[in-house]
C-alpha positions as CSV (number, residue, x, y, z in Angstrom):
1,X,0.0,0.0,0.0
2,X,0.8,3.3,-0.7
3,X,3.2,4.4,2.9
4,X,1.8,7.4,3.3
5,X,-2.2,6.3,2.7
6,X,-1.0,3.6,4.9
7,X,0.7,5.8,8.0
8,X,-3.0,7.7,7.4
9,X,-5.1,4.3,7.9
10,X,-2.7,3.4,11.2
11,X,-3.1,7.2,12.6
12,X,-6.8,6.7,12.3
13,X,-7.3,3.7,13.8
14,X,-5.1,4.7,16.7
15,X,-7.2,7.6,16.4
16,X,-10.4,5.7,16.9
17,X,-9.4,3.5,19.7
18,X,-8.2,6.3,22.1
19,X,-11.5,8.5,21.6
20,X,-13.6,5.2,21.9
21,X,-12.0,3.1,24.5
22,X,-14.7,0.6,25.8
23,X,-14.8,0.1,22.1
24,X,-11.4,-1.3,21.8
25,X,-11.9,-3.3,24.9
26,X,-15.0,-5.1,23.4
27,X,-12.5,-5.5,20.7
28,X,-10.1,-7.2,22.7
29,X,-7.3,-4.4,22.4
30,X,-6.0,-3.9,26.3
31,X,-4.0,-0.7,25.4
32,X,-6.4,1.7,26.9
33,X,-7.8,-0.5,29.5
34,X,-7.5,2.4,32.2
35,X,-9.5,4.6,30.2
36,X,-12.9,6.3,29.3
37,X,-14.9,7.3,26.6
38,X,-14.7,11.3,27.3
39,X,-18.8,12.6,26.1
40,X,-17.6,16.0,26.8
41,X,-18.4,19.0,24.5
42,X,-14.8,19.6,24.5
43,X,-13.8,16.3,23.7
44,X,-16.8,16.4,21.0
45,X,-15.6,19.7,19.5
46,X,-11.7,18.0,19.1
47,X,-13.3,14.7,18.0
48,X,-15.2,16.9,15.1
49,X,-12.1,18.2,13.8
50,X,-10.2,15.7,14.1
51,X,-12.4,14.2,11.4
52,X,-12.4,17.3,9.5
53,X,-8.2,17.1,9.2
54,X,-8.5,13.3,8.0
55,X,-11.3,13.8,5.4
56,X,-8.7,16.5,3.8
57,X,-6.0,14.4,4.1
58,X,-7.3,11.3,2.5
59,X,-9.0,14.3,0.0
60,X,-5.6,14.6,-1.4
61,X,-4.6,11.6,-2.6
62,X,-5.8,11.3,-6.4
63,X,-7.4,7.9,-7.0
64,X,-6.4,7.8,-10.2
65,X,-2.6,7.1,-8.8
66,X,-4.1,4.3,-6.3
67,X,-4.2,0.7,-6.7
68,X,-8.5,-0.4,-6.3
69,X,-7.6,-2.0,-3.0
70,X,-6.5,1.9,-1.7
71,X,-9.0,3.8,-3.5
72,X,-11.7,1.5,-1.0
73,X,-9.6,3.1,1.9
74,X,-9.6,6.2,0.6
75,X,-12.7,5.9,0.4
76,X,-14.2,4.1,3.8
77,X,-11.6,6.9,5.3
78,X,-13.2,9.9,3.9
79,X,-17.3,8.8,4.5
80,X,-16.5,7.0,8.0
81,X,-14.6,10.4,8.9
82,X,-17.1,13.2,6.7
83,X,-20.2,11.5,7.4
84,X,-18.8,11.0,11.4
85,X,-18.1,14.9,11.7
86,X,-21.3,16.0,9.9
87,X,-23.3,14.5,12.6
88,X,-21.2,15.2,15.6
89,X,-21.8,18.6,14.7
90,X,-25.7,18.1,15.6
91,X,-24.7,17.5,18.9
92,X,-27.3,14.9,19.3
93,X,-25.8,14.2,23.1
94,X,-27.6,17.4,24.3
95,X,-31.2,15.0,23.6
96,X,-29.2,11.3,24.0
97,X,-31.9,9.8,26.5
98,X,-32.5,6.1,25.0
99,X,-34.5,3.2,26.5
100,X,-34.2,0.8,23.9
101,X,-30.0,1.4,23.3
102,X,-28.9,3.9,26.0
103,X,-25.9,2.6,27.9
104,X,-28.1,1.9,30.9
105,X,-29.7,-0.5,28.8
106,X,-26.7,-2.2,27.2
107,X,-25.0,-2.6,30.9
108,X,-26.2,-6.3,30.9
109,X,-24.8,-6.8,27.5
110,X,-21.5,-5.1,27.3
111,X,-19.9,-6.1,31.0
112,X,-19.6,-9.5,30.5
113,X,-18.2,-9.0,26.7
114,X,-15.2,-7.7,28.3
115,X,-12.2,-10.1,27.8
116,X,-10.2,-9.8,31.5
117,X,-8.6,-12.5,30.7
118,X,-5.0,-11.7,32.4
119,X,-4.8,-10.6,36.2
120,X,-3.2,-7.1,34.8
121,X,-6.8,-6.6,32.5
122,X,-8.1,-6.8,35.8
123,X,-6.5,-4.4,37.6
124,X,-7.1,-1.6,34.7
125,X,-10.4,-2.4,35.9
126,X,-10.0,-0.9,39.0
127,X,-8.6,2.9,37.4
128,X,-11.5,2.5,34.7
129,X,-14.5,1.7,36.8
130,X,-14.4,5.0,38.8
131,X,-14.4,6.9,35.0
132,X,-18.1,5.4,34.4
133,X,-19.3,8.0,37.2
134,X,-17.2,10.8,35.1
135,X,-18.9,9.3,32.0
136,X,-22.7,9.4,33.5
137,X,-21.8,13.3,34.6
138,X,-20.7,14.0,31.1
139,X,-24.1,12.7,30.0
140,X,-25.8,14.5,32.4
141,X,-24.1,17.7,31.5
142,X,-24.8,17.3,27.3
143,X,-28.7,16.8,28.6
144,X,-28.4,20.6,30.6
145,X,-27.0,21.9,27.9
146,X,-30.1,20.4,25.5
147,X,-32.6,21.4,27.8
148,X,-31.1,24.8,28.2
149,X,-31.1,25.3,23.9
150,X,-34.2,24.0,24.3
151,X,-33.3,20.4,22.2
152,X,-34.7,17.6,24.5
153,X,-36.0,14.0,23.7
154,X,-40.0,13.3,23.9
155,X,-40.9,13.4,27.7
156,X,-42.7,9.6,27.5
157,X,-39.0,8.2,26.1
158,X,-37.1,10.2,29.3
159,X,-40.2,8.6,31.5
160,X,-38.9,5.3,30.9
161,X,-35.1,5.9,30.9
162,X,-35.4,7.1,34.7
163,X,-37.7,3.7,35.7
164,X,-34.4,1.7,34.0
165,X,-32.5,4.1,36.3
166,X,-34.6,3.2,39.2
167,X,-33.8,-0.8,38.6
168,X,-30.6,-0.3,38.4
169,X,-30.0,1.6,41.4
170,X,-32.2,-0.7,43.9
171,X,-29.9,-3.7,42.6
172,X,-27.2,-4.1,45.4
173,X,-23.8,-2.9,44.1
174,X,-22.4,-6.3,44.5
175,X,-25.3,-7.8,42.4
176,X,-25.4,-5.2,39.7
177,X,-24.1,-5.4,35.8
178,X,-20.7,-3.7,36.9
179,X,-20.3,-7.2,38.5
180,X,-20.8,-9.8,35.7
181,X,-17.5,-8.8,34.2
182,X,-15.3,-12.4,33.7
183,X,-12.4,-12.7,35.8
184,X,-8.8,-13.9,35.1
185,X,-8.4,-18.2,35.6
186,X,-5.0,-17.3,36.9
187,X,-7.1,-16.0,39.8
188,X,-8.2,-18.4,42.9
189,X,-10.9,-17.8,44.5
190,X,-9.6,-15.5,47.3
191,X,-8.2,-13.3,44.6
192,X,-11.5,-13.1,42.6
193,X,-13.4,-12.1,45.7
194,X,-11.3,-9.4,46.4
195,X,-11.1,-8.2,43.4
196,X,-14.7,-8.4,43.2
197,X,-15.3,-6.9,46.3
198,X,-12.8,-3.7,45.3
199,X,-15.2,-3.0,42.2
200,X,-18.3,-3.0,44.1
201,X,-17.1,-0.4,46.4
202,X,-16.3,1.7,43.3
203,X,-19.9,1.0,41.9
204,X,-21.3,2.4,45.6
205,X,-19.2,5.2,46.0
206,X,-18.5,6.1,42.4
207,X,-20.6,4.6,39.8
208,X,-24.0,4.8,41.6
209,X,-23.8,8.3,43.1
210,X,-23.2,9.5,39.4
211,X,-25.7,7.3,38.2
212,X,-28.5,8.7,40.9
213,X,-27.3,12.2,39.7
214,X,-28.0,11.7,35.8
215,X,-31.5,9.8,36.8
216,X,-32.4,12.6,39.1
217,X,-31.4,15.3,36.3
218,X,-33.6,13.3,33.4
219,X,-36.8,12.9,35.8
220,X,-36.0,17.0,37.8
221,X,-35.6,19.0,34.2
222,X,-35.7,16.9,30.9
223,X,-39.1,15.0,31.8
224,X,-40.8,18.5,32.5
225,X,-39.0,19.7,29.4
226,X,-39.6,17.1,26.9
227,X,-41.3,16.8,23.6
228,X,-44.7,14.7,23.6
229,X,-45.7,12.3,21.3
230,X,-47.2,14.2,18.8
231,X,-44.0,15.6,18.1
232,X,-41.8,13.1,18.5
233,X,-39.1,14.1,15.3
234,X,-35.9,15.7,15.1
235,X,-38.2,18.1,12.1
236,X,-39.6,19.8,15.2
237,X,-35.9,21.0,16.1
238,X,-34.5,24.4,14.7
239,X,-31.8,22.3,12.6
240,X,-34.1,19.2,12.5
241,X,-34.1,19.2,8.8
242,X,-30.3,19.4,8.9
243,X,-29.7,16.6,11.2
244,X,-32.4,14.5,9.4
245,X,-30.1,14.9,5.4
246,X,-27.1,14.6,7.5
247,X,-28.5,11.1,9.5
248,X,-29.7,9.9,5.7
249,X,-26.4,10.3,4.6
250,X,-24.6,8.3,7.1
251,X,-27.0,5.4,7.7
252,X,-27.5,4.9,3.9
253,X,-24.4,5.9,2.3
254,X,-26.5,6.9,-0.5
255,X,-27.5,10.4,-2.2
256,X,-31.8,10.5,-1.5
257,X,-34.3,12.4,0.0
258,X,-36.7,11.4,2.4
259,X,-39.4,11.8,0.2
260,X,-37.7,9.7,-2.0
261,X,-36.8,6.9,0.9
262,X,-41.0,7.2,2.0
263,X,-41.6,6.6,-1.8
264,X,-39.4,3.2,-1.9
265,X,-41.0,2.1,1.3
266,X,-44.4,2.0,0.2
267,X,-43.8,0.5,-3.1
268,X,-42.2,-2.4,-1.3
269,X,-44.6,-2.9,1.3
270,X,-47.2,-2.9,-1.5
271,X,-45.0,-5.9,-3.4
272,X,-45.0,-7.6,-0.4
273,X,-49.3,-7.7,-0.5
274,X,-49.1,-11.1,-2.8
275,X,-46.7,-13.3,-1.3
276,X,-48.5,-13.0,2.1
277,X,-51.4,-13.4,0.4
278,X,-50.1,-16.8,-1.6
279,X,-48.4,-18.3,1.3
280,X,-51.1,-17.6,4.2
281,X,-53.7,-19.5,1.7
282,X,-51.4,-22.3,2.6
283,X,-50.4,-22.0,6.1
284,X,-53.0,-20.2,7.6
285,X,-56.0,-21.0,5.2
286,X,-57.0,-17.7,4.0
287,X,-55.5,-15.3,1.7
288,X,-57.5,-11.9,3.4
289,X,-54.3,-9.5,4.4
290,X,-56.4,-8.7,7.4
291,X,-57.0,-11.6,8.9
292,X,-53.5,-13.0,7.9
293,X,-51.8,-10.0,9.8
294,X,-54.1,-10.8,12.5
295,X,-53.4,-14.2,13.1
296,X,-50.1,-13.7,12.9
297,X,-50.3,-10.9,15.5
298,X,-52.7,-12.7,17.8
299,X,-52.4,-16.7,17.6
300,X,-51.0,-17.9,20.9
301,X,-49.7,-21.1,18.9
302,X,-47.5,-19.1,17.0
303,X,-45.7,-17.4,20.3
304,X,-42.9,-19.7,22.0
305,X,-43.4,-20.7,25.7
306,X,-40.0,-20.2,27.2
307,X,-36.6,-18.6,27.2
308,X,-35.4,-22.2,26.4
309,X,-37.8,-23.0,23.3
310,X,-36.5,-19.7,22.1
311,X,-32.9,-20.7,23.0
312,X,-33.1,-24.4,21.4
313,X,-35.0,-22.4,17.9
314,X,-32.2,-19.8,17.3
315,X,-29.3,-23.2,17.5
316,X,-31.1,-25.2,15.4
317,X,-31.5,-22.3,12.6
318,X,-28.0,-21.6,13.4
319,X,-26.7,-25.4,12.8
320,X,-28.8,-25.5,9.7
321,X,-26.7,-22.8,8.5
322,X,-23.1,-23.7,9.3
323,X,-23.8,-27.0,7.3
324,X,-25.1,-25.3,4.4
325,X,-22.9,-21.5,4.0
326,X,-20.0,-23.3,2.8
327,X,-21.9,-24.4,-0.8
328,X,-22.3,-20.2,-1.0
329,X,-19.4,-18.7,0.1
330,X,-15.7,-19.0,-0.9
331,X,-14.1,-17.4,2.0
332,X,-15.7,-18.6,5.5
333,X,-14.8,-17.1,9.1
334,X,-12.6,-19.0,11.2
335,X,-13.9,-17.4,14.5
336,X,-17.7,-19.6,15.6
337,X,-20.6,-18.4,16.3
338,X,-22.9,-19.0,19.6
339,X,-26.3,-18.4,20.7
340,X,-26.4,-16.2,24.4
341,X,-29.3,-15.1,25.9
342,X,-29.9,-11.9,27.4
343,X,-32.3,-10.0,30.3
344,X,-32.4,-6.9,28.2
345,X,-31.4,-4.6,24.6
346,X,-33.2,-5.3,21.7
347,X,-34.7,-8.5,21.2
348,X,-31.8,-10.0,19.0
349,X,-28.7,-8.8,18.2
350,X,-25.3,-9.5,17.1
351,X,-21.8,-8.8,19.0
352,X,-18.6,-10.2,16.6
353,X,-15.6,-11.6,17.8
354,X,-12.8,-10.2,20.0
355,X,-9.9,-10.0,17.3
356,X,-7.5,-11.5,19.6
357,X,-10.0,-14.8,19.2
358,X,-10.9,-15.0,23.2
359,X,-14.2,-14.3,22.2
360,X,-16.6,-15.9,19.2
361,X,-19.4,-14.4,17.5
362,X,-22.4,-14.4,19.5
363,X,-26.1,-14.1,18.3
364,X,-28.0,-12.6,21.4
365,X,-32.3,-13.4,21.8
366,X,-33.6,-11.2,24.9
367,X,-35.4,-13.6,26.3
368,X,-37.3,-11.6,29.3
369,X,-40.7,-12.3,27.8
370,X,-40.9,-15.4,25.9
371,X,-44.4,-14.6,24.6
372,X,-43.3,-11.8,23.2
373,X,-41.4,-14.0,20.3
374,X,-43.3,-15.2,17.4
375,X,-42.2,-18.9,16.5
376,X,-42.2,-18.1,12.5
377,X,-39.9,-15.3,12.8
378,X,-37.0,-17.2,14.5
379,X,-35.0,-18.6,11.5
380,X,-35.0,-15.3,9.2
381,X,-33.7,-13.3,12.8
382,X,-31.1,-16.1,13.3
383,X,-30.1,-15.6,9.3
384,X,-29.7,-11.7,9.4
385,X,-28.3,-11.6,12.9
386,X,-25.9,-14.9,12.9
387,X,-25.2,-16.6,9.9
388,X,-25.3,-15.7,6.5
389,X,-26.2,-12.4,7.8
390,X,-23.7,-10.3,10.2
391,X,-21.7,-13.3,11.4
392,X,-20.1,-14.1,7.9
393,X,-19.9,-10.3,7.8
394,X,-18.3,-8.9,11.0
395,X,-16.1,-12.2,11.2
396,X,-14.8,-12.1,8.1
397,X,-13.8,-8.6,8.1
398,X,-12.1,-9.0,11.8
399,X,-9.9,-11.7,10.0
400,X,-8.9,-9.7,7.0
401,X,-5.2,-10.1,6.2
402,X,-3.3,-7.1,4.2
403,X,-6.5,-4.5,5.1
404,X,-5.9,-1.6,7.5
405,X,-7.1,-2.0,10.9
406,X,-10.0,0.9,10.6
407,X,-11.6,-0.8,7.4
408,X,-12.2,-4.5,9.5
409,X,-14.3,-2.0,12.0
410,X,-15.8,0.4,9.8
411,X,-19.5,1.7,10.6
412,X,-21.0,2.0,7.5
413,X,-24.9,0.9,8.6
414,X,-26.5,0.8,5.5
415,X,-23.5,-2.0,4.4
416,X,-24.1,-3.6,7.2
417,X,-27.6,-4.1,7.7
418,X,-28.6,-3.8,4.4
419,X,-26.1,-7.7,3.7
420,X,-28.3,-8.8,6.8
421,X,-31.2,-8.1,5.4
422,X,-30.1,-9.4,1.8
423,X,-29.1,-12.8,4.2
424,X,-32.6,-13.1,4.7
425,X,-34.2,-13.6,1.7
426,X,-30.6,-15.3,0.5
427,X,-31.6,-18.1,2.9
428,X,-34.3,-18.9,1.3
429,X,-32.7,-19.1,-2.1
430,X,-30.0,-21.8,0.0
431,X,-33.5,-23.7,1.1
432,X,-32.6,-23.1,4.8
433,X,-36.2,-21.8,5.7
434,X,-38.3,-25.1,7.4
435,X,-41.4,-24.5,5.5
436,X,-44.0,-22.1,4.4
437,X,-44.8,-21.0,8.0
438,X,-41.1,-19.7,8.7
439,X,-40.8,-18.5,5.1
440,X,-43.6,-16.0,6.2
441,X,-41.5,-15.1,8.8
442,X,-39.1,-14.1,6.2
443,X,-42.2,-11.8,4.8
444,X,-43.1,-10.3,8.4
445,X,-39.3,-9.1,8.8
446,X,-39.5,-7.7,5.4
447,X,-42.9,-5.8,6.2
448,X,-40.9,-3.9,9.4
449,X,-38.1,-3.3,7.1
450,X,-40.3,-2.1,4.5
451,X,-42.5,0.3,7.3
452,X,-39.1,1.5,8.9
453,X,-38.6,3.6,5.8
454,X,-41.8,5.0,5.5
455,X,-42.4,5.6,9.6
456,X,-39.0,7.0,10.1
457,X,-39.4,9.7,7.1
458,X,-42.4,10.3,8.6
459,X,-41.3,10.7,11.9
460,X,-38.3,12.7,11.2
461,X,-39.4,14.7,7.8
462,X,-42.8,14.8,7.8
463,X,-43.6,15.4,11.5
464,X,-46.1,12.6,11.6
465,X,-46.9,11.8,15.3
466,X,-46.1,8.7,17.8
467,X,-49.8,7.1,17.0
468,X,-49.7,8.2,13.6
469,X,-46.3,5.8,13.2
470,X,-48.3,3.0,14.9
471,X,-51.4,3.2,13.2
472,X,-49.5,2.8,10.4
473,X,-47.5,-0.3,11.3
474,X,-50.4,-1.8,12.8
475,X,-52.2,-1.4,9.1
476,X,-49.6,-2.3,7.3
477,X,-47.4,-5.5,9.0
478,X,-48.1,-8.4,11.3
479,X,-46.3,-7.4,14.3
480,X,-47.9,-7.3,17.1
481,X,-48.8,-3.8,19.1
482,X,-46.3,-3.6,22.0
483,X,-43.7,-4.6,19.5
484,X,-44.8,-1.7,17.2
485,X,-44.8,0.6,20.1
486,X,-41.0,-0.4,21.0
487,X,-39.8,-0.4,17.1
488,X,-41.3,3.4,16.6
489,X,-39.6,4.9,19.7
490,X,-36.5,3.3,18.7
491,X,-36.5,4.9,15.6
492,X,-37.8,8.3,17.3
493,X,-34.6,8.0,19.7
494,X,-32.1,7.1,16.4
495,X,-32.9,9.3,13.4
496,X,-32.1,7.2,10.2
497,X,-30.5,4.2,11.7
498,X,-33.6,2.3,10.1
499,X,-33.4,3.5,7.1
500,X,-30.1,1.4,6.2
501,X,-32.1,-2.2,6.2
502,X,-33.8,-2.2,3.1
503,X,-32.1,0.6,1.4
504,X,-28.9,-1.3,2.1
505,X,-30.7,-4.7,1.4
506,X,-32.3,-3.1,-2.5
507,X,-28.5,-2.0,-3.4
508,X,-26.9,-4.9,-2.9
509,X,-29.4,-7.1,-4.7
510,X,-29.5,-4.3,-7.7
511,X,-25.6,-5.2,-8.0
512,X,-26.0,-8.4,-8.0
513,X,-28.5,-8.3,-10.3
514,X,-26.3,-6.0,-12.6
515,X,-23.5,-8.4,-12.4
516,X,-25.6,-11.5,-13.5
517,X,-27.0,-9.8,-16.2
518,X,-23.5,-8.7,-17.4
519,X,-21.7,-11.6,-17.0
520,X,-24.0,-14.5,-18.1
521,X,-22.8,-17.8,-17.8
522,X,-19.4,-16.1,-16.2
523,X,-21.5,-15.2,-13.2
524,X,-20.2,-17.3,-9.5
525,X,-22.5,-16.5,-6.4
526,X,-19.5,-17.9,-4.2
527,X,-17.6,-15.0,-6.0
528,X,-20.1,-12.1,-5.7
529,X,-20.3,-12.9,-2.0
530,X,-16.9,-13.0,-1.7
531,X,-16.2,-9.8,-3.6
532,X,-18.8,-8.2,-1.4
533,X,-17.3,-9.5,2.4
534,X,-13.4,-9.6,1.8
535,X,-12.5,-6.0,1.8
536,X,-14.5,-5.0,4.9
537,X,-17.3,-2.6,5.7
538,X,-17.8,0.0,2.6
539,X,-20.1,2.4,1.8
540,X,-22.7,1.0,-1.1
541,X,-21.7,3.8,-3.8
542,X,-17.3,2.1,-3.5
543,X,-19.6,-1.3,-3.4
544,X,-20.8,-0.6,-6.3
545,X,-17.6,0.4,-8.3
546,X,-16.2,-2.7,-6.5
547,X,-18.9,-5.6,-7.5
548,X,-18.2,-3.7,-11.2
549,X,-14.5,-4.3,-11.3
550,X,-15.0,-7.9,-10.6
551,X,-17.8,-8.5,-12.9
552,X,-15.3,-6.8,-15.9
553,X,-12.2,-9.1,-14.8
């Protein structure tokens, strides 16, 4: 690689890791073990640019003089940074109160993802753990500042945040997420208890006092302060319409409008009208959209019964898989892939593995209300979460040999989702889908996808209210109501993040589709997968030039 583009890539990636240190830990990279993510405006203001100096820098190499391989991290370099600056600069901290992926919510997750695997790990635990209550009063201090500029979250979303708060802080010190972090094995057992016992004394002294201070603050000033539901969209903000082009931007990597995004979403909920209209005939007996989505919705024998049925489902999808990826894909990951269950988050999710390999993939199903989980939806989540979908991904991308560090990590959403989403409906051309009743499942996640582009412009550009965004899921998918409820505020608390799904998902299938028609006979699915996962995460319009270059060769 070109040294110089190559100094750039290591610079940023050091770069990245300092400003984002429980990051790197998740990552398995102990160097800044002691340290804190610092939410600070200051730290914001020098994080912004920061960005600004790389984009210029990578600016000024000419692609024409760089091999394809270093035009992609010219390229990943300049959106990651551009796109990262652009919405820094909305300061979306001053409003950042999130029940669904707040940090309160994510303590259950991210603790015990923390490889302290060597007795020095944890002892950097014991100069990092008092930064969390500096961290919490940074967070508090963005929210004064938003209630004082008048840019606060909708009062019913802070309303929830402080009951999370008020969990957390009636869970004995000893007992709480702090704790669940793994220990060393070089430790005995009167090591680990001390060690132990050191960290709950930071989480009463340090951790909860901040923590009572940033629940008091949310429930004292940004509850009274908050938006309500009918205006629950960053449009209703003074740069709302700003924020909204810039969030587009960076969770699609794409050049459209919302009105164009609203557009695609209704067309492709309206495709959608036939095949859950042929396949309910079969499964369910009638081929009335109504009373398909309401069976769906409402049928207690389509809901599991417990945390293990659910457990037991997601393995057997995910076994199914592994024994089928390898007559689709060239290049496979070498790290595995598990199925954890979890109290809290999102109801599945995906963490990859730690690049120093003490940690596999892991597909995580919240498993705190076992009814809320609809049996037919179980093997198109396990897909798009595990494998094909982020798994083969994120996996592949940590194992990349000759690629600079930043690329394997890269945040490009609409990449990201959009191949889970694509893993989805892929699964079902590699026959992996049980029958009819899960390949409607399939369908159902393609409705949300489908609605999340037409709620969230709605939402965000249009100014359409909380109910309104219901109402219109409830009309237009099977998901049930409390599900609905959850997905909309998660979309109100994350401007554009949904969009990236199908958006993502409709690019990637228009290149393959291009490449296919352009190559004929010529055409390898093992090598348009490949071409797409072995260069890491990139936005969709380098994607495109990239899945063109191989279909010319």
């Amino acid at each position: 690689m070109n040294p110089e583009l190559l100094t750039l890539a290591e610079d940023y990636w050091k770069d990245e890791l300092a400003a984002n240190p429980l990051s790197a830990l998740l990552l398995g990279i102990h160097d800044y073990d002691t340290e804190m993510d610092d939410l600070s405006r200051e730290a914001e203001d020098a994080r912004i640019a920061e960005f600004r100096e790389y984009v210029a820098k990578a600016a000024a190499f000419d692609p024409e003089t760089l091999t394809p391989d270093e035009r992609i991290t010219r390229d990943v370099m300049m959106f990651e940074a551009g796109t990262g600056a652009d919405l820094l600069e909305m300061r979306s901290s001053e409003l950042g109160v999130n029940h669904t992926f707040g940090f309160q919510a994510m303590l259950p997750v991210l603790i015990p993802q923390f490889p302290i695997d060597e007795p020095e790990h944890a002892e950097a635990m014991l100069v990092k753990y008092p930064k969390y209550a500096t961290m919490f009063d940074q967070m508090t201090d963005r929210l004064r500042s938003g209630v004082a500029n008048g840019r606060t979250p909708m009062a019913s979303t802070a309303e929830k945040v402080v009951s999370q708060f008020d969990v957390i802080l009636a869970t004995p010190p000893e007992e709480s997420a702090f704790l669940t972090t793994r220990s060393p094995q070089a430790y005995d057992d009167e090591q680990e208890a001390a060690w132990r016992s050191k960290l709950a004394t930071i989480v009463a002294d340090d951790i909860y006092p901040a923590m009572q201070r940033h629940r008091d603050y949310i429930a004292e000033y940004v509850v009274p302060a908050g938006r309500s539901d009918d205006q629950p969209g960053i449009c209703h903000l003074e740069d709302g319409e700003e924020w909204y082009r810039r969030a587009i931007k960076r969770h699609t990597s794409v050049d459209m409008t919302a009105d164009e995004i609203h557009e695609i979403g209704l067309e492709q909920i309206r495709k959608l009208d036939d095949e859950y209209r042929t396949l309910g005939a079969e499964v369910l007996g009638t081929s009335d959209l109504d009373e398909i989505y309401d069976r769906l919705r409402n049928d207690p024998e389509l809901r599991f019964n417990s945390g293990e049925e659910i457990r037991a489902a997601a393995e057997a999808a995910l076994d199914k898989a592994k024994a089928t990826m390898g007559d689709w894909f060239g290049r496979l990951p070498k790290a595995d892939c598990f199925v954890r269950e979890t109290p809290s988050g999102p109801q599945a999710f995906y963490y990859p593995p730690a690049t120093d390999g003490s940690r596999p993939g892991a597909f995580y199903v919240n498993t705190s209300d076992a009814s809320a989980w609809k049996r037919y939806e179980m093997e198109a989540l396990a897909y798009h979460e595990g494998i094909p979908g982020h798994h083969l991904q994120l996996a592949i991308s940590g194992e990349l040999e000759g690629v600079p560090e930043f690329r394997k990590h890269a945040t490009v959403t609409a990449y990201a989702e959009g191949w889970g989403l694509y893993t989805e409906r892929l699964a079902d051309e590699m026959g992996m889908y049980s029958g009819p009743l899960e390949r409607i499942g399939m369908l159902s996640a393609d409705s949300l996808r489908a609605g999340r582009l037409v709620v969230d412009t709605g939402i965000h550009a249009k100014g359409w209210s909380r109910q309104q965004a219901i109402d219109f899921f409830a009309e237009n998918s099977p998901q049930n109501l409390s599900g609905i409820a959850e997905e909309v505020d998660r979309y109100i608390g994350m401007p554009g993040q949904a969009l990236s799904y199908m958006i993502g998902r409709l690019e990637i299938l228009r290149m393959r589709s291009e490449a296919e028609e352009s190559m004929g006979d010529r055409f390898d699915i093992k090598g348009f997968h490949d071409t797409v996962l072995c260069s890491g995460l990139v936005p969709l319009q380098t994607l495109d030039r990239m899945i063109k270059e191989w279909a010319a060769v």
